[in-house]
C-alpha positions as CSV (number, residue, x, y, z in Angstrom):
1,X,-5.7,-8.2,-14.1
2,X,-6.4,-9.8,-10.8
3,X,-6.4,-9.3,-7.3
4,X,-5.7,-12.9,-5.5
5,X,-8.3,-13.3,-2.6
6,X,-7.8,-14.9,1.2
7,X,-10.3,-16.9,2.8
8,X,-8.4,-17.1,6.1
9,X,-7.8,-13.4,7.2
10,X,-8.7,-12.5,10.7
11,X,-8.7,-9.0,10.9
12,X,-9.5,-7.3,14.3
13,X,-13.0,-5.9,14.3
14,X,-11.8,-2.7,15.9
15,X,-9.0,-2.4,13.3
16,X,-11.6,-2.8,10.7
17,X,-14.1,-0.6,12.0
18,X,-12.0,2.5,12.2
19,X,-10.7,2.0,8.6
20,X,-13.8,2.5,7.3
21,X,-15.1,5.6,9.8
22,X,-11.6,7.4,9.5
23,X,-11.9,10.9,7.3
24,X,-10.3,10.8,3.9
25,X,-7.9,13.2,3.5
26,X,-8.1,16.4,2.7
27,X,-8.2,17.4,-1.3
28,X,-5.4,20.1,-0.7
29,X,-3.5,17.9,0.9
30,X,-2.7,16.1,-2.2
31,X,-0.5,17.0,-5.1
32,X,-1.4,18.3,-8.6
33,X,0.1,16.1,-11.0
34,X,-1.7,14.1,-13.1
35,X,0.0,11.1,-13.7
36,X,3.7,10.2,-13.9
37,X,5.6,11.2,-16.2
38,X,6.4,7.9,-17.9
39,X,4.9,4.4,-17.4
40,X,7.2,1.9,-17.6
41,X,7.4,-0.2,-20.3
42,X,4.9,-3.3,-20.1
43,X,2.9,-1.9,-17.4
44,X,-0.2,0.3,-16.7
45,X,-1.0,2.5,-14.5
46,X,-4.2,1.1,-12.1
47,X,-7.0,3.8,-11.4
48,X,-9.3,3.6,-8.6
49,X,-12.6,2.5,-10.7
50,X,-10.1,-0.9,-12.1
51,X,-8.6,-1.4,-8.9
52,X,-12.1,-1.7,-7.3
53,X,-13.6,-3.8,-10.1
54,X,-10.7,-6.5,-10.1
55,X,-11.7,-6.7,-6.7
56,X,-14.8,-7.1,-6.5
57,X,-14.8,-9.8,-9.2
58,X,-12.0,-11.6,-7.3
59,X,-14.7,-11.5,-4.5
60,X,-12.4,-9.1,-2.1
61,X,-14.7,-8.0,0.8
62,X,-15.2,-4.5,1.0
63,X,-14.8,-2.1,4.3
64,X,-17.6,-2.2,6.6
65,X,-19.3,0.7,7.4
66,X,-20.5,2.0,10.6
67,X,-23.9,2.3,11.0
68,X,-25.7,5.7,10.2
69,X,-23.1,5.7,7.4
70,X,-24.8,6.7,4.5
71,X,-21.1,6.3,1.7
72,X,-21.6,4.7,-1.3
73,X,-19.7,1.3,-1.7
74,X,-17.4,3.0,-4.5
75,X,-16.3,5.6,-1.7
76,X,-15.3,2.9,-0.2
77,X,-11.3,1.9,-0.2
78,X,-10.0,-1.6,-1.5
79,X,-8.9,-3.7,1.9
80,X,-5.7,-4.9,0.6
81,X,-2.8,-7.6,1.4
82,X,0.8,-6.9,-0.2
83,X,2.4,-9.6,-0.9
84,X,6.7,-9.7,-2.2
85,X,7.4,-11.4,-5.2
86,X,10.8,-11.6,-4.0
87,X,10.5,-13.6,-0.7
88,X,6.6,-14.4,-1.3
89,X,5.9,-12.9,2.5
90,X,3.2,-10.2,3.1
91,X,4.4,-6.7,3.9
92,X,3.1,-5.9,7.7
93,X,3.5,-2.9,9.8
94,X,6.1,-2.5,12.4
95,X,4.1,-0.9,15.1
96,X,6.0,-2.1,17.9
97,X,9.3,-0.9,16.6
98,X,10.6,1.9,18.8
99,X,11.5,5.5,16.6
100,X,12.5,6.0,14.4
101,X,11.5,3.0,12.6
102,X,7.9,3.0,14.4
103,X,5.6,1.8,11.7
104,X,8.6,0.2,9.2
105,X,6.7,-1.8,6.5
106,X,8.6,-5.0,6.1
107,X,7.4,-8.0,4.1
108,X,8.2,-10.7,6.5
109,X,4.9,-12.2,7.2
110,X,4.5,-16.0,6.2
111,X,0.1,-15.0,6.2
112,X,-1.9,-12.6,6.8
113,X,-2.8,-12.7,10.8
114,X,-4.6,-9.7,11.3
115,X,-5.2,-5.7,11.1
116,X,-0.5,-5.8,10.7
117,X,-0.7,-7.1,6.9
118,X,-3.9,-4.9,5.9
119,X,-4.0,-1.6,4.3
120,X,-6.6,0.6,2.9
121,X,-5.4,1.9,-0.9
122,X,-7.4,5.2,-1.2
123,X,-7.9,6.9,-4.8
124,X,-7.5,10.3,-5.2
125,X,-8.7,11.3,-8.3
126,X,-7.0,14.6,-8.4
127,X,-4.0,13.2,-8.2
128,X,-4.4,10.1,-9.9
129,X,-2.3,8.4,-7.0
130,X,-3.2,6.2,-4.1
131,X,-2.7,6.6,-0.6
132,X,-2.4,3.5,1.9
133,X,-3.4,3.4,5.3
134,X,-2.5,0.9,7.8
135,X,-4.9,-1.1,9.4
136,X,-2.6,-1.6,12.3
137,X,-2.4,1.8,13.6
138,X,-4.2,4.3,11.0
139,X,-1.5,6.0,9.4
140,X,-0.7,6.4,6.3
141,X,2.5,5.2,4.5
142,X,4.8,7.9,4.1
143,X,8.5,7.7,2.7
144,X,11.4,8.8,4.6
145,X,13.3,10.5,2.4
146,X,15.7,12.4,4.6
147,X,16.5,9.4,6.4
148,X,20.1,8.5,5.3
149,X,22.4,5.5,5.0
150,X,20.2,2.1,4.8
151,X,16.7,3.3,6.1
152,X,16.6,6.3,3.7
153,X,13.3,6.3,1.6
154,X,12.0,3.6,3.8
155,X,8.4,3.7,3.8
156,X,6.6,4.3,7.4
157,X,3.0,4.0,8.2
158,X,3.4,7.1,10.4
159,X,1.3,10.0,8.8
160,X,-2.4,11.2,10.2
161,X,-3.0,13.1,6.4
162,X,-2.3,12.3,3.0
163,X,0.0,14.2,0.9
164,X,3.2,14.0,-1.3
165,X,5.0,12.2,1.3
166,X,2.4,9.4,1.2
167,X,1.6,9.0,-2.6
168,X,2.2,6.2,-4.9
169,X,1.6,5.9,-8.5
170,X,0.1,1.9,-8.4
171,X,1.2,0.0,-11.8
172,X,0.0,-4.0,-13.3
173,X,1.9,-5.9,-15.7
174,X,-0.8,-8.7,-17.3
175,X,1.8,-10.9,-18.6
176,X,3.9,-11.2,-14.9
177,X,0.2,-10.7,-12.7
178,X,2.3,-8.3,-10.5
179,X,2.0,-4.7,-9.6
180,X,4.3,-2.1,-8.3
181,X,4.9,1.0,-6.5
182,X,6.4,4.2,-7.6
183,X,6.7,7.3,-5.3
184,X,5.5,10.5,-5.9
185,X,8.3,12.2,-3.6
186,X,11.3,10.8,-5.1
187,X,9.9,9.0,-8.7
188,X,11.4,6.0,-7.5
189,X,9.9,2.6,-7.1
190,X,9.8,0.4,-4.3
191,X,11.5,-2.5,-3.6
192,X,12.0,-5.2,-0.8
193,X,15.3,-5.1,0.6
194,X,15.5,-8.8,0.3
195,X,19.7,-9.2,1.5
196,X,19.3,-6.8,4.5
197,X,20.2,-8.2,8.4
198,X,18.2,-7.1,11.4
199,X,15.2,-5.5,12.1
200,X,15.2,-4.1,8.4
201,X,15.4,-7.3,6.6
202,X,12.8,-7.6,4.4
203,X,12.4,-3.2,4.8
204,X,10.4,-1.3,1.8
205,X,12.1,1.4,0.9
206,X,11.4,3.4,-2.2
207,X,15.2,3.5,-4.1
208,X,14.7,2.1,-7.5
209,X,15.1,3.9,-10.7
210,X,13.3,0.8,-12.7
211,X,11.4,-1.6,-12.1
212,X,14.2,-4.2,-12.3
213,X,12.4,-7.5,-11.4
214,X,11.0,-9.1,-8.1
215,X,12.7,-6.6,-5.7
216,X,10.0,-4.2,-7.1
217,X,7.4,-6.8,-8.1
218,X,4.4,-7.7,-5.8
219,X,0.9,-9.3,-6.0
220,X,-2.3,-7.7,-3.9
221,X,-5.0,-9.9,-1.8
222,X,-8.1,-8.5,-1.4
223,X,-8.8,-9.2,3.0
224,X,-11.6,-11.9,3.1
């Protein structure tokens, strides 16, 4: 299992430094469960402890922290790149997109430029979910599920907290080196919507029963 690493990431130092100083969010905030309810079949689920140990071995740099900040390094959240496996292009935050698609994750970036393709995959053990957090504007991915026709279950980095809205079940599969993305609002997984025109080519939207092949498929950078 291994997370790919980039040696030519320039993320804003203000981006950076408020990723690791923002507050986690709250336990209650996040749901119950305890896993889902079936993996699918040739993958695993990832927990927080493997996620940050493939990292670290692939020599992914971790958050900085402000000084006075006393956090251990496993509090820490994995600085991550998300990267299709259907169009090979990294999945960046629309932040200048005017609402309701302010935020719109889209994988349409050819590298990884700055604080737009970087997110912050936070563990919550309670849940055994993740939650990710743009670097671009601090928010955390959320999926629209009453949005309707095209955009519905688009995933948004438009959320100040943490809860069912913005948690994903994170899956590997050893023999394809690819992970995936299920929902915890809908169960579905999410795919890159790979033949849409406009500003929501490219659009990650959780609306996939299965994990059906590179629409649902994608490799994670660790920022370097």
């Amino acid at each position: 299992m291994t997370v790919r690493r980039i040696t030519s990431v320039f993320l804003s130092l203000s981006a950076v430094l408020a990723a690791s100083v923002m507050a986690a969010p709250a336990a209650g905030a996040a749901p119950q469960d305890v896993g889902p309810a079936a993996v699918p079949s040739g993958w695993e689920t990832v927990d927080g402890g493997e996620l940050e140990r493939i990292a670290g071995q692939a020599g992914a740099r971790q958050a900085p922290r402000a000084a006075g900040d006393s956090a251990s390094a496993a509090e820490e959240p994995e600085l991550l790149a998300l990267q299709s496996a259907r169009n090979g292009r990294f999945t960046a935050t629309e932040v200048n997109y005017a609402a309701p698609d302010t935020g719109a994750l889209r994988a349409r970036s050819t590298e990884v430029g700055g604080s737009w393709e970087g997110f912050a995959f936070e563990w919550d053990e309670a849940s055994a979910t993740y939650a990710l957090r743009s670097l671009a504007n601090n928010r955390y991915v959320a999926v629209e599920k009453n949005y309707t026709g095209s955009a519905q279950n688009m995933l948004r980095a438009r959320s100040t907290t943490a809860g069912g809205w913005e948690r994903f079940y994170l899956y590997y599969n050893e023999d394809l080196d690819r992970y995936a993305l299920q929902s915890t609002l809908n169960g579905l997984f999410v795919a890159m919507e790979n033949g849409y025109t406009g500003s929501l080519q490219y659009a990650l939207r959780a609306r996939s029963t299965a994990i059906t092949g590179s629409w649902e498929e994608f490799s994670l950078y660790g920022l370097a």
